[in-house]
C-alpha positions, 0 to 999 in steps of 0.5 A: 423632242428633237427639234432638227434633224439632218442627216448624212448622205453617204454613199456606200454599199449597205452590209449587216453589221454584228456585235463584237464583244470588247475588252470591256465587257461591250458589243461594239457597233462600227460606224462608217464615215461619209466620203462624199461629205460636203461641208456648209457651215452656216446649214451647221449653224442654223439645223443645231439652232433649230434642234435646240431653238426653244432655249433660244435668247432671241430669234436671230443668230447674228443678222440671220432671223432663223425664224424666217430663212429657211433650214436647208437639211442637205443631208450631208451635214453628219459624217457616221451612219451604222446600219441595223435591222428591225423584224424578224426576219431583220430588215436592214436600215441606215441610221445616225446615232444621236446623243441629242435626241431620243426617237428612232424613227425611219420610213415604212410602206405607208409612205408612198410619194415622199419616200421614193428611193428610201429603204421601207419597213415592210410590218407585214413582213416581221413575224416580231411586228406588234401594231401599236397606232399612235400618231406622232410628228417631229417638225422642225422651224422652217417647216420640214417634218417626219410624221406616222404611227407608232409600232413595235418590233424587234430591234437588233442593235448590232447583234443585241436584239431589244424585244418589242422596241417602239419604232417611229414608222414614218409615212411623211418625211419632208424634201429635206430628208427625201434627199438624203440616202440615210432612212432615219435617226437612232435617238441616244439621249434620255426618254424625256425627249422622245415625241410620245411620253411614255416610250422607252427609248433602245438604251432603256430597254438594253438596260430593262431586258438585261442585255448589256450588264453595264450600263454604259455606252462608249463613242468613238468617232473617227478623223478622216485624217486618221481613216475615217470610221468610228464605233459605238460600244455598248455595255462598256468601252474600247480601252484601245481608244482612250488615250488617258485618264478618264474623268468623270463628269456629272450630268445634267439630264433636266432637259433630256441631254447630256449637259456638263458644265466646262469651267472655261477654255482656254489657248496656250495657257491663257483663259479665254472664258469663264464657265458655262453649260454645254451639251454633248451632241454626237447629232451636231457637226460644230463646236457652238459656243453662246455668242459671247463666248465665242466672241471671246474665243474668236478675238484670241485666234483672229477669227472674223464673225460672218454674221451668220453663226460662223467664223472665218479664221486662217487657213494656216493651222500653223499659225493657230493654237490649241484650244483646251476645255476645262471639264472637272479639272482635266483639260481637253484639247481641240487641236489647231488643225481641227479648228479649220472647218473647210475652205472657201471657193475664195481661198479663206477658211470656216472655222470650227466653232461657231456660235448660237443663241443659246443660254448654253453650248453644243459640243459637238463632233469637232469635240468629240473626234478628238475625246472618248467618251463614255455615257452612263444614263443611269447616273447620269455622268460621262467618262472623258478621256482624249482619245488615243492615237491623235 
């Protein structure tokens, strides 16, 4: 079940997108990034601590008690969307795409006050509806929440069109996601977290309805120092964006995640901590570490602990390091530049990592927009390579 959501706000004018095959036997979905992003990193923070707070080790993070501030979903926290159509004939919607959570879920014509300026689903007008009628609920730890009934329809995943796919139609949605311009959140991760059991997720159907031959999922996501964009690729990868070797990484899907072990990080040949657990979240902004480990990265590049998650580091990438991720006996680099998360009105810089009480790590895209990867749900393992052109 995914215990946060947020969700970009991105401003641009909406068109179809349509699978292309690759060189590796994939349909290639583009992502568009976000050039009104605003960045907060302390809403980074505390909407990942919501997302995964039933690990939680305590309920505060730093002098913050999560429990009591509230989760402020700004919707500009995630930088990619792609757009999709369900029905027939296809509805078109903006969607992020999720490795850590399992729904796909956006708002239809029974939302009535909460959903002004939304793109609603219309059933009566997909030939391919099917009612199902179950209730479901996704609520979150400062109240926030998305609420409706269950249905079926045709989904078509960038020309990939997955027959009877349960859907999420929401008929409440919270302030939170009121403000945002994107209608709803495509979940990637394993069928454990989906709010109802039983329901097959969209990589589940792909792989039952044989509409992709292998049973994988490439990510690309794109720097806006290097234009911004990104891709999904699914039945197989862009070659063209790995950079190196890909390792092979074990899963860990206990919990319905993507969770690998790293046996250390380390800066300039030196090892900054031991091995722990971390989840890969394409749903996450940050890089957040368990607070002791963060500690120990933060002391090697300087960085003051705001109390509240976060960090502030120097704002002269110059003047800092490399971060490497030890993952099955490959290295993989965070670059300086990437661990400067945004300026301050005062002048100082927010670091990219932060950290969270959990019992594990959340790699997220400060991760990620620096390493392909390719997940096989089947396995489960991952594929990672540092990503070419960077």
């Amino acid at each position: 079940m995914k215990t946060a959501a947020c969700i970009a706000a991105i401003m641009v004018a909406a068109i179809s997108v349509q699978a292309i095959p690759v060189n590796e036997d994939g349909w290639t979905v583009p992502l568009h990034d976000n050039p009104s992003y605003i960045p907060n990193a302390t809403h980074q923070v505390l909407r990942t601590w919501h997302k995964y707070k039933k690990f939680a080790l305590s309920d505060k993070i730093g002098h913050i008690s999560v429990g009591t501030i509230p989760f402020i979903d700004d919707g500009m926290d995630l930088e990619y969307y792609a757009f999709i159509t369900i029905g027939t004939p296809g509805q078109t919607f903006k969607l992020v795409f999720d490795t850590g959570s399992s729904d796909l879920w956006f708002p239809y014509t029974g939302c009535k006050s909460t959903c002004t300026d939304k793109t609603l689903y219309d059933p009566k007008k997909s030939t391919t509806y099917k009612k199902d009628g179950r209730p479901w609920s996704l609520r979150y730890g400062d109240g926030s929440e998305s609420s409706g009934i269950l249905a079926l329809d045709t989904f078509d995943l960038g020309g990939l069109k997955i027959k009877s796919q349960t859907i999420d139609m929401a008929d409440t949605i919270s302030p939170q996601f009121m403000q945002s311009v994107i209608d709803g959140i495509l979940g990637l991760a394993f069928n454990t977290l989906t709010t109802v059991p039983g329901i097959k997720t969209p990589v589940d159907n792909l792989l039952s309805q044989k509409l992709i031959s292998n049973p994988t999922f490439g990510v690309w996501l794109g720097k806006k120092s290097h234009g911004g964009g990104g891709e999904y690729v699914f039945g197989g990868y862009n070659r063209a964006k790995v950079g190196g070797t890909l390792t092979t990484v074990a899963v860990d899907n206990s919990q319905g995640w993507y969770a690998i072990n790293i046996k250390d990080v380390s800066s300039k040949g030196k090892t900054l901590t031991g091995s722990f657990s971390g989840v890969l979240d394409t749903g996450t902004t940050f890089l957040l570490f368990p607070q002791k480990v963060a500690d120990k990265i933060a002391a090697r590049f300087k960085a003051k602990d705001n109390g509240d998650g976060t960090y502030t580091i120097n704002c002269n990438a110059s003047k800092l390091a490399d971060m490497q991720l030890s993952i099955a006996g490959a290295k993989f680099k965070v670059p300086a530049a990437d661990l400067i998360y945004d300026t301050n009105t005062d002048g100082t810089c927010i670091a990219g990592f932060g950290y969270a009480n959990f019992p594990f790590a959340v790699l997220g895209d400060v991760f990620l927009k620096n390493n392909y990867v390719i997940f096989n749900p089947t396995v489960p393992q991952v594929q990672i390579a540092p990503l070419a052109g960077i």
